[in-house]
Structures are given as C-alpha cells and as structure tokens.
CHARMM internal coordinates of N, CA and C (Angstrom, degrees):
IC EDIT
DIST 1 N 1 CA 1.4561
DIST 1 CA 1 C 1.5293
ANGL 1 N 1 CA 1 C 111.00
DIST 1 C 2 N 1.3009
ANGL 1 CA 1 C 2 N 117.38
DIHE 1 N 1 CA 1 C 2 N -34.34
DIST 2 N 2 CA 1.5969
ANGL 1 C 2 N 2 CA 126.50
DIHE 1 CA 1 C 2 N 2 CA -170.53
DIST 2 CA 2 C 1.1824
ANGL 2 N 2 CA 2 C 87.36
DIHE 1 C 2 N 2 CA 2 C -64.87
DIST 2 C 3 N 1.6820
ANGL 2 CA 2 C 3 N 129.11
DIHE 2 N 2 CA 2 C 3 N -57.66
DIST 3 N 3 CA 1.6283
ANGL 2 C 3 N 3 CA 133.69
DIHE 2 CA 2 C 3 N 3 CA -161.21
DIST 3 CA 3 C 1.2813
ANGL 3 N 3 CA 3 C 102.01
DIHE 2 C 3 N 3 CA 3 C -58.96
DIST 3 C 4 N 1.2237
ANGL 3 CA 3 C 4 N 139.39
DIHE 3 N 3 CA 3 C 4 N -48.93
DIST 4 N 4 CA 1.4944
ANGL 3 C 4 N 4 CA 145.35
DIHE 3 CA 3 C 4 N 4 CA -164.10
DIST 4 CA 4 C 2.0672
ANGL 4 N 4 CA 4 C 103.67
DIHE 3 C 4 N 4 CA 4 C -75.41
DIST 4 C 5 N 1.6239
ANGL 4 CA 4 C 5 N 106.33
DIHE 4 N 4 CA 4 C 5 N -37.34
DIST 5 N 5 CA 1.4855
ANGL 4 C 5 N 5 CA 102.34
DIHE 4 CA 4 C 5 N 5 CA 170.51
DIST 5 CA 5 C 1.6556
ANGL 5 N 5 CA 5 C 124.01
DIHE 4 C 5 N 5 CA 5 C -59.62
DIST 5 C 6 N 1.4189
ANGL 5 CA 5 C 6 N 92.53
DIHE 5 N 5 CA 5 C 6 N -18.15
DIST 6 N 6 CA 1.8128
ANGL 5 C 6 N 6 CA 108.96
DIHE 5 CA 5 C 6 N 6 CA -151.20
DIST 6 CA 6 C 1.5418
ANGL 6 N 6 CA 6 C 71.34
DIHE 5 C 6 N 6 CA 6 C -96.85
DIST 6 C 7 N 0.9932
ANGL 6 CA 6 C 7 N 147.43
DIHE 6 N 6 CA 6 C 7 N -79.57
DIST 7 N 7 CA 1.3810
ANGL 6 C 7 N 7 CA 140.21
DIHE 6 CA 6 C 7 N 7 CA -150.18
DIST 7 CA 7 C 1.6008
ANGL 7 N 7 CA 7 C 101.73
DIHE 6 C 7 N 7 CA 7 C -58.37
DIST 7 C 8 N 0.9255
ANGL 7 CA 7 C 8 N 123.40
DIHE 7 N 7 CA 7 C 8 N -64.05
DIST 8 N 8 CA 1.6868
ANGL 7 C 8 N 8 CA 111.10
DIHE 7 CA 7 C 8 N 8 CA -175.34
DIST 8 CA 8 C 1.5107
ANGL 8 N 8 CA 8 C 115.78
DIHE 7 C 8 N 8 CA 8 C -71.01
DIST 8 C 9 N 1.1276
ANGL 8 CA 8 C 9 N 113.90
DIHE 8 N 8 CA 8 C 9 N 12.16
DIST 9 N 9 CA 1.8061
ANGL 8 C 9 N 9 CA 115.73
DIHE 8 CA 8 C 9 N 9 CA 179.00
DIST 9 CA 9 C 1.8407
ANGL 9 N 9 CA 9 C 87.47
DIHE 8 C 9 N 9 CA 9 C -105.11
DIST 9 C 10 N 1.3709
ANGL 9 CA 9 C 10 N 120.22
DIHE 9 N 9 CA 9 C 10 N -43.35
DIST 10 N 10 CA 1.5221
ANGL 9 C 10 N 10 CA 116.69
DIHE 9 CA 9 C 10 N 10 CA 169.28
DIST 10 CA 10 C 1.6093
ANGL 10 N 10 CA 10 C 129.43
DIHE 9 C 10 N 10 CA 10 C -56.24
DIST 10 C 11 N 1.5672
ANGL 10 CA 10 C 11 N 96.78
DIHE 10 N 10 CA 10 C 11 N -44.80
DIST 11 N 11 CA 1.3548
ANGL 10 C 11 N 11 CA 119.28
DIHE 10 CA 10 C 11 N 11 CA 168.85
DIST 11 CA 11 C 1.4764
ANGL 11 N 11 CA 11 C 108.54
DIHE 10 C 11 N 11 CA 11 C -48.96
DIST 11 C 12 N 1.4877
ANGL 11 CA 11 C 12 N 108.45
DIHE 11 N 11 CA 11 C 12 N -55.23
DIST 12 N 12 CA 1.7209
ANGL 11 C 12 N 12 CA 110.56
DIHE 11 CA 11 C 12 N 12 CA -172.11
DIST 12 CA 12 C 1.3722
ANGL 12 N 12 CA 12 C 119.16
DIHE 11 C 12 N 12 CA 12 C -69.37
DIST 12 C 13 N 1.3471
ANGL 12 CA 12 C 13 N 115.34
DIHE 12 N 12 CA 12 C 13 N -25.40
DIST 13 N 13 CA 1.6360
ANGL 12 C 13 N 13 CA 134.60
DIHE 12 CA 12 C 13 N 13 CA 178.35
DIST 13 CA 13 C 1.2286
ANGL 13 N 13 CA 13 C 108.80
DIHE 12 C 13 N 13 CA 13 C -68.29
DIST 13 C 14 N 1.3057
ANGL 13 CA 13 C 14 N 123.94
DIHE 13 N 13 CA 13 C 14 N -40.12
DIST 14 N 14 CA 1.8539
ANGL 13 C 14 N 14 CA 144.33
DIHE 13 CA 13 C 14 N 14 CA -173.72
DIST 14 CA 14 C 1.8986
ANGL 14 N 14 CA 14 C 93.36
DIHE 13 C 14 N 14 CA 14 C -81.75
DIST 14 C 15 N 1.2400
ANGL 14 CA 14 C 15 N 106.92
DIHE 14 N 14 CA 14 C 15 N -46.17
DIST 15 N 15 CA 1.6046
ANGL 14 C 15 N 15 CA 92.70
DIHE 14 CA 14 C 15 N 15 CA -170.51
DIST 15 CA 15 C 1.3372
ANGL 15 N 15 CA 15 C 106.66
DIHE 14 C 15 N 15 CA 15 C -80.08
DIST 15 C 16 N 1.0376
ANGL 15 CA 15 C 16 N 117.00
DIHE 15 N 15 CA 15 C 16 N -30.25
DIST 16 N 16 CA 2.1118
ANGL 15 C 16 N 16 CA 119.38
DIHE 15 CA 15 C 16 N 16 CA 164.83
DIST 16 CA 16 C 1.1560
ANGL 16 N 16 CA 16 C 97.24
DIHE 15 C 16 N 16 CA 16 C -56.05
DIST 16 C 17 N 1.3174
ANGL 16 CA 16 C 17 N 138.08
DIHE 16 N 16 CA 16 C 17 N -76.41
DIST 17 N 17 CA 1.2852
ANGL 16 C 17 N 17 CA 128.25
DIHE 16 CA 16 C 17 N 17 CA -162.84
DIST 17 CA 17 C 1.8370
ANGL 17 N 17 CA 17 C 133.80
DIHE 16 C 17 N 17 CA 17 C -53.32
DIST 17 C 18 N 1.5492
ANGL 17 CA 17 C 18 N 81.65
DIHE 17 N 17 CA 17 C 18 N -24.88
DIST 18 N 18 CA 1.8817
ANGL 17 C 18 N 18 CA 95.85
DIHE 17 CA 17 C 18 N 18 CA -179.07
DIST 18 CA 18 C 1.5595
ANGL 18 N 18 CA 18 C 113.11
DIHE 17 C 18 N 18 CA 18 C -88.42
DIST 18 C 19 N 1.3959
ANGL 18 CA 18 C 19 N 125.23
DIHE 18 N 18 CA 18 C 19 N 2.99
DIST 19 N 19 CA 1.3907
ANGL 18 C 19 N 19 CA 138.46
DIHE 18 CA 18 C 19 N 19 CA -132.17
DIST 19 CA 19 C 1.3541
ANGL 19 N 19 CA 19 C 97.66
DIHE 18 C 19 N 19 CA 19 C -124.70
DIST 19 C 20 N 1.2000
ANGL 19 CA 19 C 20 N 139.77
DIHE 19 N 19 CA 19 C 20 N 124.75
DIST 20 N 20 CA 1.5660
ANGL 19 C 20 N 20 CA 134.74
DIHE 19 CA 19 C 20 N 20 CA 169.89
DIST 20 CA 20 C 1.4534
ANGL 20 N 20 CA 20 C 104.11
DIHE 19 C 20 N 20 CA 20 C -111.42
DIST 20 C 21 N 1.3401
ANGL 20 CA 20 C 21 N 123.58
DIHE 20 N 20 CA 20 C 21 N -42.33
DIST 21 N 21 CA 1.5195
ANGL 20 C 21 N 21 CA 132.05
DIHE 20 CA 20 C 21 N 21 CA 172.82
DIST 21 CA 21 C 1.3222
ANGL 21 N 21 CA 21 C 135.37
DIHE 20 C 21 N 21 CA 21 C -104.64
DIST 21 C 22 N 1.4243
ANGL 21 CA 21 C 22 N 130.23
DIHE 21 N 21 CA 21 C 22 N 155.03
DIST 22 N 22 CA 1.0929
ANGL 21 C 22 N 22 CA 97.14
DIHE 21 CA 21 C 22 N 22 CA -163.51
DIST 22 CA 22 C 1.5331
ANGL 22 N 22 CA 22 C 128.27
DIHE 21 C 22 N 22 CA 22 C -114.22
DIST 22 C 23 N 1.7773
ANGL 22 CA 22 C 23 N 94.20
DIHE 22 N 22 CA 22 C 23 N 22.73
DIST 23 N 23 CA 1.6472
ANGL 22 C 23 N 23 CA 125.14
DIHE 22 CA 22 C 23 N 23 CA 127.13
DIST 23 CA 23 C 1.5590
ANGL 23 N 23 CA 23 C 123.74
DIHE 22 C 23 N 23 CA 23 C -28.14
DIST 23 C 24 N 1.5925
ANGL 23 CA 23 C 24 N 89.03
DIHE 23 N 23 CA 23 C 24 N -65.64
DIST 24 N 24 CA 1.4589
ANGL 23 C 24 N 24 CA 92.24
DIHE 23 CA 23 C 24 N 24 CA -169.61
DIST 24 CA 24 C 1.8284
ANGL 24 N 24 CA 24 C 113.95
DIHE 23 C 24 N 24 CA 24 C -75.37
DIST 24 C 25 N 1.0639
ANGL 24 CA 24 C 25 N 119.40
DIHE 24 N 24 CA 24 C 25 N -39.09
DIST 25 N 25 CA 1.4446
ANGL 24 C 25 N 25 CA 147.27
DIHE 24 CA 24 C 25 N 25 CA 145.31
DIST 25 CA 25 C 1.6077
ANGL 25 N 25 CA 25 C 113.67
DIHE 24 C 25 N 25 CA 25 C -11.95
DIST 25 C 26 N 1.4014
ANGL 25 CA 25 C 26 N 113.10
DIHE 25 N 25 CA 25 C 26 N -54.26
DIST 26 N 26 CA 1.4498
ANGL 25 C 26 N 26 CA 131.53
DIHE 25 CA 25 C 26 N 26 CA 172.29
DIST 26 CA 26 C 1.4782
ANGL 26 N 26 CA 26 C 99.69
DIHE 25 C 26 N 26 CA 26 C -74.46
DIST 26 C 27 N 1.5418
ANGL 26 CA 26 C 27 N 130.39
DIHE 26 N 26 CA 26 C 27 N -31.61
DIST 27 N 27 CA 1.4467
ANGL 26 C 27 N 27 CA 112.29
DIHE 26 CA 26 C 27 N 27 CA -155.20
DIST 27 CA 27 C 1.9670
ANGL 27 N 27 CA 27 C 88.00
DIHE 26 C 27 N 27 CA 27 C -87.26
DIST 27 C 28 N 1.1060
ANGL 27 CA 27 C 28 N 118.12
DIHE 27 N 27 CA 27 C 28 N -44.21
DIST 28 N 28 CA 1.4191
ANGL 27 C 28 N 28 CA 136.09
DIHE 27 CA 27 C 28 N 28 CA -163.39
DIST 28 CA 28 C 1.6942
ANGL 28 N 28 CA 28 C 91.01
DIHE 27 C 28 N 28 CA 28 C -60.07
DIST 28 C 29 N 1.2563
ANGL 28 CA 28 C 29 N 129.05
DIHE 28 N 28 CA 28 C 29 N -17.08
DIST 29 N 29 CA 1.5803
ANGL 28 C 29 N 29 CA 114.33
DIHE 28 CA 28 C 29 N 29 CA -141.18
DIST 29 CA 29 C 1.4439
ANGL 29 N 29 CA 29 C 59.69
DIHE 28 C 29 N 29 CA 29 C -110.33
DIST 29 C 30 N 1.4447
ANGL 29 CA 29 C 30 N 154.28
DIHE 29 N 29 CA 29 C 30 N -57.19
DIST 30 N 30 CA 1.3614
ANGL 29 C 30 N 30 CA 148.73
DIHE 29 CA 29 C 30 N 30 CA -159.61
DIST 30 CA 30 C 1.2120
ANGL 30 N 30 CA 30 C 121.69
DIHE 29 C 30 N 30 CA 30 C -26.18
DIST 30 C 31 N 1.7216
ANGL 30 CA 30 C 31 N 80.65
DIHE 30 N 30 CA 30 C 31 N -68.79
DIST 31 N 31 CA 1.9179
ANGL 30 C 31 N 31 CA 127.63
DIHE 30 CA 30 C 31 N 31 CA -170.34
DIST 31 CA 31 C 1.6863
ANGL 31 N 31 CA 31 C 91.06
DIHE 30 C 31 N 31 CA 31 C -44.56
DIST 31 C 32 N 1.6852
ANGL 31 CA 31 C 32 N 117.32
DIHE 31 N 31 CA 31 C 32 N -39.99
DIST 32 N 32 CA 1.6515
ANGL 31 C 32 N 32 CA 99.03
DIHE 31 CA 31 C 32 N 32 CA -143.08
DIST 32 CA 32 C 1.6439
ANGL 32 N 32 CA 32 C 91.76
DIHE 31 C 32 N 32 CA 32 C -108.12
DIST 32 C 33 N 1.1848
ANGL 32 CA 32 C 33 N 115.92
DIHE 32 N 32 CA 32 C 33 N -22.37
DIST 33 N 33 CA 1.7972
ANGL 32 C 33 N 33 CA 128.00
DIHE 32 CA 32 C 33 N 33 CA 130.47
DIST 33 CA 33 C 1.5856
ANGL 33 N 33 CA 33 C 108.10
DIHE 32 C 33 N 33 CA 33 C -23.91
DIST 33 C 34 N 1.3168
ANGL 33 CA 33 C 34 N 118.71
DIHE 33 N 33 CA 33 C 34 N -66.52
DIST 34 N 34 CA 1.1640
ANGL 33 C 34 N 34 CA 86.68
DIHE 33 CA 33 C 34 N 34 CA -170.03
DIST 34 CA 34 C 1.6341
ANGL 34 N 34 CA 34 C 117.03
DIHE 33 C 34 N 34 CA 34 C -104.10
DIST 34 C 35 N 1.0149
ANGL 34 CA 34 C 35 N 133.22
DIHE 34 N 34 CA 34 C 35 N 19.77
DIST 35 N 35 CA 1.5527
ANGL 34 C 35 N 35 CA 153.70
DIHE 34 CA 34 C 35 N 35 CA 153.78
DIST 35 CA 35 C 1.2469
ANGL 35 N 35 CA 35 C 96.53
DIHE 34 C 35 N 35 CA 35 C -47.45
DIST 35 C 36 N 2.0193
ANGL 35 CA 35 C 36 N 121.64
DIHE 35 N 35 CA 35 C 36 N -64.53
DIST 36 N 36 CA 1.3914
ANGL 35 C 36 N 36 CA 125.76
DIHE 35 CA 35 C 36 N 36 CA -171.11
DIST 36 CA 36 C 1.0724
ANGL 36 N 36 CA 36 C 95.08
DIHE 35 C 36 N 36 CA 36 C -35.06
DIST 36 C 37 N 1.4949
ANGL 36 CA 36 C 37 N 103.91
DIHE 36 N 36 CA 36 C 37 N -74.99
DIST 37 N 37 CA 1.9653
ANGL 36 C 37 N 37 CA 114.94
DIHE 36 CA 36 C 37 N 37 CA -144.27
DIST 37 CA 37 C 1.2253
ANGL 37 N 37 CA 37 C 101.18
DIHE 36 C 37 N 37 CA 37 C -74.38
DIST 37 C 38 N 1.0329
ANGL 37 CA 37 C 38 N 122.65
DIHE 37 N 37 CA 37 C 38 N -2.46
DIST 38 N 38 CA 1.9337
ANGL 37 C 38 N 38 CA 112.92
DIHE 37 CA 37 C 38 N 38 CA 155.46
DIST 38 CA 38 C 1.4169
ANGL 38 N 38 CA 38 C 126.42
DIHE 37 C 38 N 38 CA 38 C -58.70
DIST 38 C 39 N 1.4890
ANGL 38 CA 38 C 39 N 94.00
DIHE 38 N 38 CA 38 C 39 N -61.32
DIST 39 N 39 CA 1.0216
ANGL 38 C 39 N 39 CA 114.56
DIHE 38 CA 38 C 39 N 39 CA 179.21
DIST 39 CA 39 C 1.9010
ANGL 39 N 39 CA 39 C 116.57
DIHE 38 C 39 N 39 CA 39 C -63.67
DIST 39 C 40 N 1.2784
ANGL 39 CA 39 C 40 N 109.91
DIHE 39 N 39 CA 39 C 40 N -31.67
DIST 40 N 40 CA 1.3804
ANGL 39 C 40 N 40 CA 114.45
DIHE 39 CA 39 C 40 N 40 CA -170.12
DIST 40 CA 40 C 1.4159
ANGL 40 N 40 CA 40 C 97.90
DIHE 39 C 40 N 40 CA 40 C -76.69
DIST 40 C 41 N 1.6776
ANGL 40 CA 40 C 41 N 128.43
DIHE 40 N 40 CA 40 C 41 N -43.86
DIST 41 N 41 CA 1.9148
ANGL 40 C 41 N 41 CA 108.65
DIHE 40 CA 40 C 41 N 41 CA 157.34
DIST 41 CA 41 C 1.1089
ANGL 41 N 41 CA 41 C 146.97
DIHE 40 C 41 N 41 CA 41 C -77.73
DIST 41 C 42 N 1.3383
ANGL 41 CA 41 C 42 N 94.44
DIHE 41 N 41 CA 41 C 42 N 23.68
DIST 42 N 42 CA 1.4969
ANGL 41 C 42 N 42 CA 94.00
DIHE 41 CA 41 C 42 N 42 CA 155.19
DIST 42 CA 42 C 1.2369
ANGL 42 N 42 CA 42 C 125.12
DIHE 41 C 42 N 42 CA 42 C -132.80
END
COOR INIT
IC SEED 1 N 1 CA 1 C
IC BUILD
C-alpha cells in the first residue's frame, strides 16, 4: 500500500509539473486515473 501511495504522490508531482493549464492539468489527472485502475485489475 505504501508502494502504491508513493507512486501516485510522484505521479501527482510529475503531472503539476508538466501542466501549464488547468485543461491540461485535468487531462494528466485522467492519464494517472487511469494508471490506478489498471493497475488495481490486476
């Protein structure tokens, strides 16, 4: 669970940083949205 916190607290830090709008901000927050639920079926 710690490993899975550490990755989406990195994930969220990387999508702030790549993000100028908050268009783009919403698309990045998706992307790592859907990384979770990838990862959570299997």
């Amino acid at each position: 669970m710690k490993t899975v916190a550490t990755w989406v607290a990195l994930s969220f830090a990387l999508a702030l940083a790549g993000c100028n709008t908050v268009k783009g901000f919403g698309q990045d927050l998706q992307k790592v949205g859907d990384k979770i639920e990838e990862k959570a079926r299997k």
